[in-house]
ChimeraX commands (.cxc) that place a marker at each C-alpha (Angstrom):
marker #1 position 172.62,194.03,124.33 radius 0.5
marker #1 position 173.39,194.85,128.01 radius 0.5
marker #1 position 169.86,195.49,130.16 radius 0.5
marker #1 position 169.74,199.61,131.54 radius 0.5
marker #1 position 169.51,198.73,135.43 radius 0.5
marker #1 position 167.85,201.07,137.57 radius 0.5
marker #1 position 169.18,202.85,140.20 radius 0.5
marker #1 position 168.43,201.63,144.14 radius 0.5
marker #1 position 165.46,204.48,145.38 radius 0.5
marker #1 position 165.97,206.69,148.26 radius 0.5
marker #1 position 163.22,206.76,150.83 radius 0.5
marker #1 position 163.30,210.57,152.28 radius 0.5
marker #1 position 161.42,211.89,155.09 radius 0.5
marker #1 position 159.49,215.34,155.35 radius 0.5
marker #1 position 158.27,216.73,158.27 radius 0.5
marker #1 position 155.35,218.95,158.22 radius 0.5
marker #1 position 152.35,220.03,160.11 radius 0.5
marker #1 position 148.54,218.89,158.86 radius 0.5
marker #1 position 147.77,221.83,157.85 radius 0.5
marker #1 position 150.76,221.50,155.54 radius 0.5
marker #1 position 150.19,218.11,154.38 radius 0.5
marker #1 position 146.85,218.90,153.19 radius 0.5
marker #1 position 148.25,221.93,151.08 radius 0.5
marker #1 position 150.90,219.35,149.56 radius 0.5
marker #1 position 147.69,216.89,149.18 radius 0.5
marker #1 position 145.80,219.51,147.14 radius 0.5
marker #1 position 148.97,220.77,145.03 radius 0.5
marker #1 position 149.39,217.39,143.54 radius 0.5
marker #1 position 145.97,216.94,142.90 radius 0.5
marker #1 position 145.79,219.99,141.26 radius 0.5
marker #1 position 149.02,218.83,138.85 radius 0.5
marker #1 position 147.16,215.71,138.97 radius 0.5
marker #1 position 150.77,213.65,140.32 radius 0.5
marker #1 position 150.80,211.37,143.45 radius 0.5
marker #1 position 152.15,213.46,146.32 radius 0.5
marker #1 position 155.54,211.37,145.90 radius 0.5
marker #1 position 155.80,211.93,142.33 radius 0.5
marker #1 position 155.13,215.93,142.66 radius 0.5
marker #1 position 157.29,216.54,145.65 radius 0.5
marker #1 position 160.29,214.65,143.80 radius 0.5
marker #1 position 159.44,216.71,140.30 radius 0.5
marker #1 position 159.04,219.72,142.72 radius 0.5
marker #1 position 162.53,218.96,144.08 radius 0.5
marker #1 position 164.38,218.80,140.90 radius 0.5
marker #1 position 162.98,221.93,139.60 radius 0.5
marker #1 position 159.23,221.30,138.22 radius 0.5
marker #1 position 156.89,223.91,137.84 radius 0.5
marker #1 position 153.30,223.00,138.40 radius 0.5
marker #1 position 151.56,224.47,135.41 radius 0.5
marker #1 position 148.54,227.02,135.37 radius 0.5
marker #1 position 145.31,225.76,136.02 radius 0.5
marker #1 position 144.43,227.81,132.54 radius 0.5
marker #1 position 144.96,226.42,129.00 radius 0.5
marker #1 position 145.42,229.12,126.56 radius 0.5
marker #1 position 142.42,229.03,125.02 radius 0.5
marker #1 position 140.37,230.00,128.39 radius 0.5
marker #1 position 143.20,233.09,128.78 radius 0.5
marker #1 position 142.29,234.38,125.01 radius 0.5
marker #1 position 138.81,233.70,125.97 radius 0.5
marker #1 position 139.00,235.91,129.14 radius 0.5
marker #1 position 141.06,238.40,127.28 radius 0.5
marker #1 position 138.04,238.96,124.84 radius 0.5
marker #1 position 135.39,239.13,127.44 radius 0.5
marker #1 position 137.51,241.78,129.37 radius 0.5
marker #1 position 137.72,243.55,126.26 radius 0.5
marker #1 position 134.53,243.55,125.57 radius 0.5
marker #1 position 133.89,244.77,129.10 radius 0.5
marker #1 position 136.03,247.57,128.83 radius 0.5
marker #1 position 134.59,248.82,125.50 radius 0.5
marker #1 position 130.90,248.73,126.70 radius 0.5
marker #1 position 131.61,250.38,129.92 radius 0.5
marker #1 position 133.08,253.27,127.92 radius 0.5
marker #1 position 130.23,252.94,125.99 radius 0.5
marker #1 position 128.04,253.63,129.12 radius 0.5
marker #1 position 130.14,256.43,130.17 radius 0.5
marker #1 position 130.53,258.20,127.22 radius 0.5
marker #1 position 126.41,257.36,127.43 radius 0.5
marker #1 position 125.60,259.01,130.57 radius 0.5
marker #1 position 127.50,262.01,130.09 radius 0.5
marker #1 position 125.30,263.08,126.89 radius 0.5
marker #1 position 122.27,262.04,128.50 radius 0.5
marker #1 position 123.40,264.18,131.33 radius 0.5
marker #1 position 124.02,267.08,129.47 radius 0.5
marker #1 position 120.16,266.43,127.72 radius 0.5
marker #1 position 119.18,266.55,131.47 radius 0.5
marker #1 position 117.10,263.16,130.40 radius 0.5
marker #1 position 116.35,260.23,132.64 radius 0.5
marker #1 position 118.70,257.19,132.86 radius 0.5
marker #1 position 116.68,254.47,132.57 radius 0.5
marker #1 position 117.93,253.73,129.11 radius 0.5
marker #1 position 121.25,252.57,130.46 radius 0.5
marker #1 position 120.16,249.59,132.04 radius 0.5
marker #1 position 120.81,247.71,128.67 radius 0.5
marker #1 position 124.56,248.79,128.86 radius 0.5
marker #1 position 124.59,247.05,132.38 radius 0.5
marker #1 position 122.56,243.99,131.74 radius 0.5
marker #1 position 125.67,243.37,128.78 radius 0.5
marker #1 position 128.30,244.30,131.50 radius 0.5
marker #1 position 126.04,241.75,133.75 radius 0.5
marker #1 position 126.11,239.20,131.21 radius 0.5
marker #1 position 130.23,239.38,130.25 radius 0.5
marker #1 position 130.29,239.46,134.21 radius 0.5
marker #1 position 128.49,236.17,134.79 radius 0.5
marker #1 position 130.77,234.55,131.21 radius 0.5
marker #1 position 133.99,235.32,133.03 radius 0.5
marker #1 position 133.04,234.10,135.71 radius 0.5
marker #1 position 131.65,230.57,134.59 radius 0.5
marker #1 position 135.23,230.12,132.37 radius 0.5
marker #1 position 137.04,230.68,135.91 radius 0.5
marker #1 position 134.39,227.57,137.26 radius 0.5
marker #1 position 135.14,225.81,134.64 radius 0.5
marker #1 position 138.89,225.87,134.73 radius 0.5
marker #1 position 138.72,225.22,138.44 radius 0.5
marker #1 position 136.74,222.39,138.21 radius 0.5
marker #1 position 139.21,221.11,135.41 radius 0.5
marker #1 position 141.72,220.75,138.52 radius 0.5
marker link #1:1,2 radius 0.2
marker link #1:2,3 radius 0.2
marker link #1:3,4 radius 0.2
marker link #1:4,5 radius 0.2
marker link #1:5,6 radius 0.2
marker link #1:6,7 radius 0.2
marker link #1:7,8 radius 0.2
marker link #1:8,9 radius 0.2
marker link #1:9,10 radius 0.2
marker link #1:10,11 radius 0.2
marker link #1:11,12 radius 0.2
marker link #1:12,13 radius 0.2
marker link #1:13,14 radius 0.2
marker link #1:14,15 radius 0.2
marker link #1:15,16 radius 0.2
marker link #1:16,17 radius 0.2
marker link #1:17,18 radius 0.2
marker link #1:18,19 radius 0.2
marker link #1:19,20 radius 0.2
marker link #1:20,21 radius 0.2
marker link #1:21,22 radius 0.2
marker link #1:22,23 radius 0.2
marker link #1:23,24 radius 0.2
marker link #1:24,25 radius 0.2
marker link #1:25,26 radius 0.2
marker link #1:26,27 radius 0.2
marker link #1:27,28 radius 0.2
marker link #1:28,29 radius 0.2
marker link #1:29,30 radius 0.2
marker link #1:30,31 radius 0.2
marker link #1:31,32 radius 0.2
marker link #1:32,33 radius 0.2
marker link #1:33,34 radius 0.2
marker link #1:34,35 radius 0.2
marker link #1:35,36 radius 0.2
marker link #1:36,37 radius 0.2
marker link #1:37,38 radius 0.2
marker link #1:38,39 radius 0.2
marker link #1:39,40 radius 0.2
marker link #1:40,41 radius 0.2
marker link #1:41,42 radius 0.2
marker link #1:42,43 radius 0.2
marker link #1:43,44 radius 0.2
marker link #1:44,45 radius 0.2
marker link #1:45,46 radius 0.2
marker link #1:46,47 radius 0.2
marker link #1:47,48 radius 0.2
marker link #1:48,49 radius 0.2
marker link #1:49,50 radius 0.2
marker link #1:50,51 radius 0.2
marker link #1:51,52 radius 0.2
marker link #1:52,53 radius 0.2
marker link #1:53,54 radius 0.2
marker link #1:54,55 radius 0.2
marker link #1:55,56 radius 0.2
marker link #1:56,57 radius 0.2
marker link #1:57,58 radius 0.2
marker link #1:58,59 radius 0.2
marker link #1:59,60 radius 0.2
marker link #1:60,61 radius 0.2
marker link #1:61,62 radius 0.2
marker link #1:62,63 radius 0.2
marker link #1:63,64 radius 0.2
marker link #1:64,65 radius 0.2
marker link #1:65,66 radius 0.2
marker link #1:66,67 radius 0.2
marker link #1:67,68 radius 0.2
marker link #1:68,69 radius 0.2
marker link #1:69,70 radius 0.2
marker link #1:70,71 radius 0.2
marker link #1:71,72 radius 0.2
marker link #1:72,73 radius 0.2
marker link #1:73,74 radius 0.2
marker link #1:74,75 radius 0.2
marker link #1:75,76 radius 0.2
marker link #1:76,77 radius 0.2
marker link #1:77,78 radius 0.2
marker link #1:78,79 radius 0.2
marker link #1:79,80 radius 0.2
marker link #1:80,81 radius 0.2
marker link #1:81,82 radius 0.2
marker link #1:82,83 radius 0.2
marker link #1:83,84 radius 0.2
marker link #1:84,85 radius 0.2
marker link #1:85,86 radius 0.2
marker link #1:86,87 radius 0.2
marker link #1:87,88 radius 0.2
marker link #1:88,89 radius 0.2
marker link #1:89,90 radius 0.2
marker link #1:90,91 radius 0.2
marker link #1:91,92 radius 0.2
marker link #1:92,93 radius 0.2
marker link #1:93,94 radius 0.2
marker link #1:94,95 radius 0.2
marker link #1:95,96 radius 0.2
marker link #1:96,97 radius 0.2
marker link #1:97,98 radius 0.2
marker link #1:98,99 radius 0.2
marker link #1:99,100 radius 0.2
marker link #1:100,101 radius 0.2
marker link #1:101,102 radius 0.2
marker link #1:102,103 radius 0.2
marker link #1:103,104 radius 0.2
marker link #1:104,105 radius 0.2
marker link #1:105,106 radius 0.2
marker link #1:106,107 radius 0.2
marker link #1:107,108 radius 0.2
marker link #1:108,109 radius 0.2
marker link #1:109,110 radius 0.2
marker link #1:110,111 radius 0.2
marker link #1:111,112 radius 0.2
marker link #1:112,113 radius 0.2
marker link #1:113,114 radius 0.2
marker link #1:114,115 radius 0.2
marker link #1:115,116 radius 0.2
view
């Protein structure tokens, strides 16, 4: 059986400012490749994937929702209580959930980044 031989490798050289280098330094980390190895995918066509994994995007998706439905909640809220000409002090529960979904969102994006 005759032995697959490999090819003879190309050494090619890229020219590029520090501030450039370190962006190319931080891109490959983030697609966790050697800078060689993601410059050469990066020339024939990769395409560094997102930083999220689906589940984190359905999470997010689901918090936002749930965002969205209790700030119309707190709208639909303070218009009644406006028309009762009644103090607002109730609606501090509807922000302390908005606070809360706020401060979930917000660890998911930590997380992910830190996943980098």
């Amino acid at each position: 059986m005759a032995r697959k031989t490999s090819s003879p490798k190309t050494r090619i050289d890229v020219w590029c400012d520090e501030t450039q280098l370190a962006q190319i330094k931080r891109n490959a980390d983030a697609s966790r490749l050697p800078v060689s190895d993601f410059l050469r995918k990066l020339g024939n066509g990769y395409k560094p994937k997102s930083i999220f994994d689906r589940e984190t995007i359905r999470e997010l998706a689901r918090l936002s929702a749930d965002q969205d439905r209790l700030s119309d909640q707190l709208e639909r809220w303070l218009l009644v209580k406006k028309k009762e000409d009644t103090p607002v002090n109730d609606g501090r529960a509807f922000l302390n959930q908005i606070e809360r979904l706020q401060a979930e969102i917000a660890d998911l994006v930590m997380e992910a980044a830190q996943r980098l």
